[in-house]
C-alpha positions in Angstrom: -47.4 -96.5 56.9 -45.3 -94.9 54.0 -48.8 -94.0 52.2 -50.1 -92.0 55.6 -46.8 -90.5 55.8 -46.9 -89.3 52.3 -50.4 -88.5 52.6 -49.6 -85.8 55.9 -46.7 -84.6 54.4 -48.7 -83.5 50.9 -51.3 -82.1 53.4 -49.0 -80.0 55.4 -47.3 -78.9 52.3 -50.6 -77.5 51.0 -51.7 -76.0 54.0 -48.4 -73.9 54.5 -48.2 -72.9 50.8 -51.9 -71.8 51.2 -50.7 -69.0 54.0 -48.4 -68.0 51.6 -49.4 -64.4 50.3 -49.3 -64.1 46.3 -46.2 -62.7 45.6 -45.0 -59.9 42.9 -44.7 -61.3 39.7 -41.4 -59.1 38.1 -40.8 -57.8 34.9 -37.0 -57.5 32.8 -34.6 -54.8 33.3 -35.9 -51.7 31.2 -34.1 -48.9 30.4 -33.5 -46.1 33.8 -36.3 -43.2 33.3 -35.1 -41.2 36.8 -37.9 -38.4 36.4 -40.8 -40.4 35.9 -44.0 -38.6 37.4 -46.9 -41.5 37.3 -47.7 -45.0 36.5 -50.8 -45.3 34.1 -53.0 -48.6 34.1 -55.0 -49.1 31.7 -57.7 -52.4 31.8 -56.1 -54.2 28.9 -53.2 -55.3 30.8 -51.3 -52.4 29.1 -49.6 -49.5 31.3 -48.0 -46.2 30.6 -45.3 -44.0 32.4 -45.1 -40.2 32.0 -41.9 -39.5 32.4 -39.4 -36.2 31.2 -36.0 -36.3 29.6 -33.1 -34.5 30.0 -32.6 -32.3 26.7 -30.1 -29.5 25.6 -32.4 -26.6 26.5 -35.5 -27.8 27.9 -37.2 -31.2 29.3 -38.8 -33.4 26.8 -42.1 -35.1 28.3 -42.8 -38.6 27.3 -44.5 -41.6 27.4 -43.9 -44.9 27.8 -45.8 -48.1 26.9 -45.1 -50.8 28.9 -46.5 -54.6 28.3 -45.7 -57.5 30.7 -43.2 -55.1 32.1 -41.4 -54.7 29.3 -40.7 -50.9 27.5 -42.7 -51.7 24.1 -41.9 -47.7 23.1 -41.5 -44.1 23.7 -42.5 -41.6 22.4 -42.4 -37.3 22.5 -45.7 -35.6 23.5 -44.8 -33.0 21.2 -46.3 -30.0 22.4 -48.1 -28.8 19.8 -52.2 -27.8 19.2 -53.2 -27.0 15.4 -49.9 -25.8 14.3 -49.4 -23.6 17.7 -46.4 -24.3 20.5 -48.6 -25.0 23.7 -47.7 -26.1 27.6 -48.2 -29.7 28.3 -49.9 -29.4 32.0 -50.5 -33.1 32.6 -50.9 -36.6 31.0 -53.6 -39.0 33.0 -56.2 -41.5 32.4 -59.7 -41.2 32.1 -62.4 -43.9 31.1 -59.6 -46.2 30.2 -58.5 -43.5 27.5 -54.9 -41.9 27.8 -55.2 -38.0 27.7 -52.6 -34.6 27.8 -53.9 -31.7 28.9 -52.0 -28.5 27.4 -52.7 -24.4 27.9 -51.9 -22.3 25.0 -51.3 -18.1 26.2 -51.7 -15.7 23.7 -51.5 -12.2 25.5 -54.4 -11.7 28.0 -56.2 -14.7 26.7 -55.0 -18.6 28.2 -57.3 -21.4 26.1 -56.8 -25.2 27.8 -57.1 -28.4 25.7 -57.6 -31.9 25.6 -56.3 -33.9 23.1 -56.9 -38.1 23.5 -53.7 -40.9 22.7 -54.0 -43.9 21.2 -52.2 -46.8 22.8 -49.3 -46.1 20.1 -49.0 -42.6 21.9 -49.8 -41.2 18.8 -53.0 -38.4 18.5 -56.4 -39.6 18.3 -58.9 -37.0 16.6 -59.1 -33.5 16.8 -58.2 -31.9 20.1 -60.6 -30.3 22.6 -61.1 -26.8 23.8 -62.4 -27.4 27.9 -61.7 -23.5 29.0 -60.8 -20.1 27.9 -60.3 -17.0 30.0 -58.9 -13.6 30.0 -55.7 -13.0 32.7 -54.8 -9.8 33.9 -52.5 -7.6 31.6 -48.6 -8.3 32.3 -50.0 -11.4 34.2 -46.7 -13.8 34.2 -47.1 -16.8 36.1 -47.8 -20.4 35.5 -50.9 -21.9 34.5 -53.2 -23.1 37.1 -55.0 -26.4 37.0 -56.3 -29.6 37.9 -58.2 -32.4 37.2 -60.4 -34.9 39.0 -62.1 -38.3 38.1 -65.0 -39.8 39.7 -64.5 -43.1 41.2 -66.1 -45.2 38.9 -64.6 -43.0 35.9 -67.7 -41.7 34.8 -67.0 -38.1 35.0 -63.9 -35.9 35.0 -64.0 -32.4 36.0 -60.8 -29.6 34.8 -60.5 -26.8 37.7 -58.7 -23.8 36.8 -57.6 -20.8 38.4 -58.8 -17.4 36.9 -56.1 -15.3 38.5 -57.5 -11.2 39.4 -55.2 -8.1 39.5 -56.5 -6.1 42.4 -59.0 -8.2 44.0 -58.0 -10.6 47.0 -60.2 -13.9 46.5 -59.5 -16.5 44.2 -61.8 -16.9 41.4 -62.1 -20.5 39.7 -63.6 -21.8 36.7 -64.2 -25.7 36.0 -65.7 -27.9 33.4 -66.8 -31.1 34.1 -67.3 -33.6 31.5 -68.8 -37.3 30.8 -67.5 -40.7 29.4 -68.1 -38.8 25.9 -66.3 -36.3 26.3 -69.2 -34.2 25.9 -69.6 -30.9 29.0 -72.4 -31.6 30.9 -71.7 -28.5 33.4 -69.2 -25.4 33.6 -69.3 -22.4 35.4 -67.2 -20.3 37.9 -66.8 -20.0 41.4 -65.4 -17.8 43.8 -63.7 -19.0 47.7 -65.1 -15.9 49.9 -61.9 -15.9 51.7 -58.6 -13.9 50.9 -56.5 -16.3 48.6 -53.6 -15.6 51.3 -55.5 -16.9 54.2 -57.1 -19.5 52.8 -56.3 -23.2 50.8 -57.9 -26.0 49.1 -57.3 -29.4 50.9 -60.1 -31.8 49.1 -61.5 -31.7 45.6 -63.8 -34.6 45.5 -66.0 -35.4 41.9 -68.8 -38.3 42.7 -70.0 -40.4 39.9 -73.4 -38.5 39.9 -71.1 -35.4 38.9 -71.3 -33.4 42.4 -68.5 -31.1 42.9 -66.8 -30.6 46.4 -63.9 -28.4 47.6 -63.0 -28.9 51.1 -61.4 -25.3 52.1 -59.1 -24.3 55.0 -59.1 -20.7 56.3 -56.3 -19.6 58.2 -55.9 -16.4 61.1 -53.0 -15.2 59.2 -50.6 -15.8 55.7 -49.4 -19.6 56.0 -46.2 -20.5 54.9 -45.0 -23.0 57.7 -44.0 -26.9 57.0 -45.6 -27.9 60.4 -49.7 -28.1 60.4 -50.7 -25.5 63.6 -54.2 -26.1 64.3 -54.1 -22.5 66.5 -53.9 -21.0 63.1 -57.2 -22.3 61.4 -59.7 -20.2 61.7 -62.5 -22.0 60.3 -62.9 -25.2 57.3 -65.6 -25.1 54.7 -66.9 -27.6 52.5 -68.5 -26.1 49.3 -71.0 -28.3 47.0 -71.8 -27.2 43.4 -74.6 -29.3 42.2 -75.6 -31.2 39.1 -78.2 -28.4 38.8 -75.9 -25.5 39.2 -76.4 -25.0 42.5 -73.7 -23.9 45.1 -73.6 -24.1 48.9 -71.0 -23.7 51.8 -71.0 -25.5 55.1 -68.4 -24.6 57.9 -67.8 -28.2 59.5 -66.6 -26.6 62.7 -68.5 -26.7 65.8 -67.8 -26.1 69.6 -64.5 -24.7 69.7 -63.2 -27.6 67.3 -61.2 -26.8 64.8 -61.4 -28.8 61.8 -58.1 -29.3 59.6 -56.5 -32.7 57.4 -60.3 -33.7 56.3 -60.7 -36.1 52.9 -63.7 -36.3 50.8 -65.3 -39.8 49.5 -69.1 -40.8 47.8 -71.4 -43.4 46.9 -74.5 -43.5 44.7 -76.0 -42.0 47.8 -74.0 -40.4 50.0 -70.7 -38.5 50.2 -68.6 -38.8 53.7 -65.9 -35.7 55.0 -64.0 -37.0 57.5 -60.3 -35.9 58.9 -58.8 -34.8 62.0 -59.5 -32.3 64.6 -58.2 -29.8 67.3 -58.7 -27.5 70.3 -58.5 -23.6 69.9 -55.4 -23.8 71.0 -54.1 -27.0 69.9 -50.7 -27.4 67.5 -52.0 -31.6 66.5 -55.0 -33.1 66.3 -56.7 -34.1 69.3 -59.5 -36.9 67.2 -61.1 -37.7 64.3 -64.6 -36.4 62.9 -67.2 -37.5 60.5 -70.3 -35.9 58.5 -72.0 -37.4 55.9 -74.1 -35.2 52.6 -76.7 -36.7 51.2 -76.8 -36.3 47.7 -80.5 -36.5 47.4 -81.3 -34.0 50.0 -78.0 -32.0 49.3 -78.1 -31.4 53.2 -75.1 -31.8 55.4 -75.6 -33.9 58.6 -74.4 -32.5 61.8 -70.5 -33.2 61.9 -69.5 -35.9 65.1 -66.3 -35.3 66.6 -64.2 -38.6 68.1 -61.4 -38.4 70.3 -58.0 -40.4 70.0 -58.0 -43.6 72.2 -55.9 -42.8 75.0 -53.6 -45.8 74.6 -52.9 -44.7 70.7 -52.0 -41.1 72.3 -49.6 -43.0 74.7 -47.6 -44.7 71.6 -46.6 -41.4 70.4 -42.7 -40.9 70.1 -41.8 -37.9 71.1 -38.2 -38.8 72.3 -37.4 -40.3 68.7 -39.4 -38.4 66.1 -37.9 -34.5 65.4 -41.8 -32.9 64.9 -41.9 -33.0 68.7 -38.8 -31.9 69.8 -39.8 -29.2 67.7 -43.0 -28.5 68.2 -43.0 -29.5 71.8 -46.7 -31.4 71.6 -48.1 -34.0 73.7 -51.1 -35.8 73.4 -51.5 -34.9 70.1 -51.1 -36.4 66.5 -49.3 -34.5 64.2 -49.0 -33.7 60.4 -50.9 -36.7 59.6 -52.1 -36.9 55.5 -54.9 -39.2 54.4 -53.8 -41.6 51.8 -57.0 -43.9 51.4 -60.7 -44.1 52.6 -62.8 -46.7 51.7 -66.4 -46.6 52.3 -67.9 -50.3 53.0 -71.5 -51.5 51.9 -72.6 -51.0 55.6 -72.2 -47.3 55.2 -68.9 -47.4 57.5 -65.7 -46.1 56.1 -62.4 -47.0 56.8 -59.7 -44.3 57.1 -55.9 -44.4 56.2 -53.3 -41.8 57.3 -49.7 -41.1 57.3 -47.8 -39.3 59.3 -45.5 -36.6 57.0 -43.2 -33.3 57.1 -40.4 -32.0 56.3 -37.7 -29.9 57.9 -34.8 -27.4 56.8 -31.3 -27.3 57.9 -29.6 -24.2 56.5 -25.8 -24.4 57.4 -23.0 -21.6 56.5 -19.2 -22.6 56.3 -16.5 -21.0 57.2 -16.4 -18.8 54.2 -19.9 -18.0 54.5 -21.3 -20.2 52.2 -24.7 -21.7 52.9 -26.2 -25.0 52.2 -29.6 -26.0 53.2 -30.5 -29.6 53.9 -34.3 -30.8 53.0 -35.3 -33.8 55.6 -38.6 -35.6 54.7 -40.4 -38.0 57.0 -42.9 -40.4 56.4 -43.4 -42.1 59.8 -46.6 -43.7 61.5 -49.6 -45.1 59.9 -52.7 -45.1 61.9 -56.1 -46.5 60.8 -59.5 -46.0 62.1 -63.2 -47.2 61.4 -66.1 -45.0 62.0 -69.6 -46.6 61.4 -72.8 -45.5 59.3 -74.1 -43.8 62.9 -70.5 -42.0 63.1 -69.2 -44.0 66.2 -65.7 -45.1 66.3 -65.2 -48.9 65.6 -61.8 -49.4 66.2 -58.4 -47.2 65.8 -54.9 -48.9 65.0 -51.5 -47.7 64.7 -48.8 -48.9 62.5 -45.7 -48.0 63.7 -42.8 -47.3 60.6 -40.2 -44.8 60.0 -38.9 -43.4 56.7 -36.3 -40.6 56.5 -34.7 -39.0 53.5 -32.5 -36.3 52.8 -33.1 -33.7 49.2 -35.0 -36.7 47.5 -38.6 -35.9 47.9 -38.8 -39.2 49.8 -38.3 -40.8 46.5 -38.7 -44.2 48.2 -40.8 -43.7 51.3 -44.5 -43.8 51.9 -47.0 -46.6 51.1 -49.5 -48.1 49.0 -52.7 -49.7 49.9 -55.7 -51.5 48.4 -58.8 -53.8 50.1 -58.9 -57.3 49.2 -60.6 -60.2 50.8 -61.9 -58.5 53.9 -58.9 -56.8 54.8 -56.8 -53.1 54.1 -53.5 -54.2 52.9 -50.8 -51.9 53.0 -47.2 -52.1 51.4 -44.2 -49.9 52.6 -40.1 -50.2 52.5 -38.7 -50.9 55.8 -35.1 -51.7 57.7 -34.6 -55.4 57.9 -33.9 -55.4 61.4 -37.6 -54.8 62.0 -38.4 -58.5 61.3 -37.0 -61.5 62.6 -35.0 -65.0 60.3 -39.1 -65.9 59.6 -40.3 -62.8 58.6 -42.0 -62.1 61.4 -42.5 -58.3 63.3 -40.3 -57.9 65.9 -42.3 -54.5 67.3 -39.4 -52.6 67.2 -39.3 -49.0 65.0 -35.8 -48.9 63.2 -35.5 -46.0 60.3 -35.1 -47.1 57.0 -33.4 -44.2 54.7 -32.3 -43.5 51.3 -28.6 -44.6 52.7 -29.4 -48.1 53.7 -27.7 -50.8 52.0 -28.6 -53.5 49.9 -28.9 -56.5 53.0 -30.1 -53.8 55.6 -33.3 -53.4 53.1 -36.6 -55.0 53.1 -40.3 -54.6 51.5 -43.0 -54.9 53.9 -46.2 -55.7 54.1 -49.3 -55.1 56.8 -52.9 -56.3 56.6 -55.8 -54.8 58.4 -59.3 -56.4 59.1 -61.3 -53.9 58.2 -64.1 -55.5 60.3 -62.3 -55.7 64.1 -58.9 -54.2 63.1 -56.9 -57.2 64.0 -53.7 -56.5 62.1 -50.5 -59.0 60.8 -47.7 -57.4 60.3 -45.0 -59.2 57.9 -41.7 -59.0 55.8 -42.5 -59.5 52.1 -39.4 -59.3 49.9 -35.9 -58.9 50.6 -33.6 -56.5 48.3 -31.9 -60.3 46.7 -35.6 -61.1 45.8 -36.4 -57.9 44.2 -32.7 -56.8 43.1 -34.1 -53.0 43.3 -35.4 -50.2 45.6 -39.3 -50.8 45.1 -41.0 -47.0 44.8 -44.6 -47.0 46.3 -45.3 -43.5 45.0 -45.2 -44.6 41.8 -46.2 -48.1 41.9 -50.5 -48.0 41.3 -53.2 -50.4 42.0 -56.4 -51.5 39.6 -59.5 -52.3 41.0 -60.9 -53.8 37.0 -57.8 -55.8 36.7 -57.4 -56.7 40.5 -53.7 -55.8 40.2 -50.8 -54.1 41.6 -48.0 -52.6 39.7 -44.9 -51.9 41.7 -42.2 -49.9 40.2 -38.7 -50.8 41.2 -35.2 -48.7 40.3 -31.8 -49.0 41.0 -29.2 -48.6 37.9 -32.7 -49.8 35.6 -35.9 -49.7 36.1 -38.5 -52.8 36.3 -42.1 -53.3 37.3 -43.8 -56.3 38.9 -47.7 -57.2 38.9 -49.3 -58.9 42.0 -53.0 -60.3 41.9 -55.9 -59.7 44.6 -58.5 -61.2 45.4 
């Protein structure tokens, strides 16, 4: 009787551990590095930070290298390029390889280079020229660029803005090179819209090395925190070819107004897809999806889905300040895409946040003024659209996150797929979750005031095949014994690993396996 006993209890006890997600696997205490910018992965198991340090006159950028968690060293990017003082615009990865990306201006002329690191930080070979250009005389302002990967890291493209004196549009030029480092296309390119009326929301590189912007035009000059869909006049995608080529598409159609759209590819295909509204509409009324084929390099005709009516329903605005503002319902609003994933199937599955911000300027009684930044980083909702652009399913994830002057330092999420499912990591208010960990459904704000006990990580898993989501607590602040900061924490798909950075008086990181 005592063997059976033994037998079930063993059983049981293997059963419930198997329900038991992995959890984070933390680092030591390392030394506090409050203006770090990015977490850098490489496959080896090794990671860097780019981070800057106070100095007497001027920041000092760095980087760290980090192994098991542990700082190994830091060292100064010193910003220098044969000899010459240069601007260090960026540090980032590409094809496992750690790279900084400086401008050097010498009168009219602006020159950009690459130069590689070695994982000792230290300069490996000669450094690469990727642009020059001429700037208009007395032309004072800041450097202008970007880069882009391609998903599989097999191209990386540097866009750059070529800034004109009297003209209106915006003239670009971009070079985008292979796992050699070797150019395989550059050119320039012009947005037909005045710069003032006009912005780029996507920049999308595929691993075939097709260039897309996603462009939004506005009625008139922009400058607002809210997203007012009565002031877009039109969105345009533009493709620029392997072969050179270059071609526009507006993606609006029928007195839709397209706005909030995200750009992902396959061998095969490349999907736009993002939110939409009514001519007169301040929030987005649906989602809508188009597909390019990269053989054809032909657009399909854009399908536009509206919002379930129940989603519509769950809307706050009695507790959420962007509608008391705004004065919107039946709408979603300010919502930013933070993941799509495109399945096998040819379905994707969509990822968006809600986010905005909002100024308090307040004057004393002897007239001096103070203004108060509020960031917000509220709902999550989730969609799936198929290969014939229906829509699957749509989910909402209810969360709140408010801040005050810290950029939301600790608020927003992380995702990543594994096993099936969309699983989704954000810092939440204890109170959300009951003695088990379990949801309780209610929507309680977590802030960058909340105490130690009142703080929790959480943790939500989507099926990305019907939806069906679980909803959990995943670490309390005793388990972690720091604030954990999903903008910088980073997830790799070659190591099937998630890096979570955590701060508090030091900094620490913690690794977490997928499937």
């Amino acid at each position: 009787m005592r063997f059976i006993q033994l037998t079930v209890f063993l059983l049981l006890n293997h059963f419930l551990w198997a329900q038991v997600p992995p959890q984070i696997d933390w680092g030591p205490e390392n030394l506090a590095r409050v203006n770090t910018l990015a977490v850098l992965p490489k496959d080896n198991g090794v990671f860097f930070t780019f981070h800057y340090a106070n100095a007497s006159l001027m920041p000092s950028a760095k980087i760290s290298r980090f192994e098991n968690g542990k700082e190994i060293l830091s060292k100064r990017i010193e910003p220098r390029i044969d000899q010459k003082m240069v601007t260090l615009e960026d540090m980032f990865l590409f094809s496992n390889r750690l790279f900084g990306l400086f401008s050097d201006k010498i009168g009219p002329s602006v020159t950009l280079y690459m130069q590689e690191y070695d994982d000792d930080v230290d300069p490996l070979g000669p450094p690469l020229v990727v642009a020059s250009y001429v700037v208009p005389k007395g032309w004072s302002r800041n450097v202008l660029v970007t880069t882009k990967v391609s998903p599989g890291n097999k191209f990386l493209v540097v866009d750059y803005l070529i800034p004109a004196k009297k003209e209106t549009y915006d003239r670009f030029g971009y070079n985008v090179l292979n796992e050699k480092m070797i150019s395989v296309r550059e050119g320039e390119y012009e947005i037909p819209y005045d710069s003032r009326l006009s912005a780029v929301e996507a920049r999308h590189l595929t691993d075939k090395g097709d260039y897309f912007l996603g462009i939004s035009v506005f009625s008139k000059a922009y400058y607002s925190f809210w997203k007012d869909f009565g002031q877009v006049d039109k969105s345009v995608l533009i493709h620029m070819s392997p072969e050179d080529s270059t071609r526009m598409y507006e993606l609006d159609l029928e007195q839709r107004k397209v706005y909030n759209f995200m750009i992902t590819s396959s061998d095969t295909t490349a999907m736009v897809t993002g939110t939409w509204g009514g001519e007169d509409s301040k929030g987005a009324k649906g989602v809508f999806y188009a597909a390019f084929s990269l053989k054809s390099n032909e657009l399909g005709l854009p399908k536009f889905l509206e919002f379930p009516k129940e989603i519509l329903e769950q809307e706050n605005p009695q507790s959420d300040d962007i509608y008391s503002y705004q004065n919107v319902n039946n709408e979603l609003l300010n919502y930013a895409f933070r993941n799509v994933i495109l399945l096998p199937d040819g379905s994707i599955t969509v990822l968006a946040e809600q986010y905005y911000i909002y100024e308090v300027n307040t004057t004393d009684s002897r007239g001096m003024s103070q203004v108060t930044n509020y960031y917000n980083y509220n709902d999550c909702v989730v969609y799936s659209i198929s290969n014939q652009g229906e829509l699957n399913w749509f989910r909402k994830i209810p969360k709140k996150q408010e801040s005050v002057n810290d950029f939301g330092q600790y608020s927003s999420l992380i995702s990543y797929i594994s096993k099936g499912n969309l699983v989704i990591f954000f810092n939440d208010h204890i109170q959300n979750y009951d003695q088990v960990g379990g949801y309780r459904g209610t929507r309680i704000a977590f802030s960058n005031s909340l105490r130690y006990r009142e703080y929790c990580l959480a943790r939500t898993s989507v099926n990305l095949q019907n939806g069906e989501t679980e909803r959990s607590m995943f670490s309390t602040y005793d388990a972690i014994g720091a604030f954990v900061c999903l903008k910088l924490s980073s997830v790799n798909y070659k190591t099937r690993q998630v890096i979570f950075a955590a701060s508090n008086k030091r900094d620490k990181y913690g690794f977490l396996a997928f499937e």
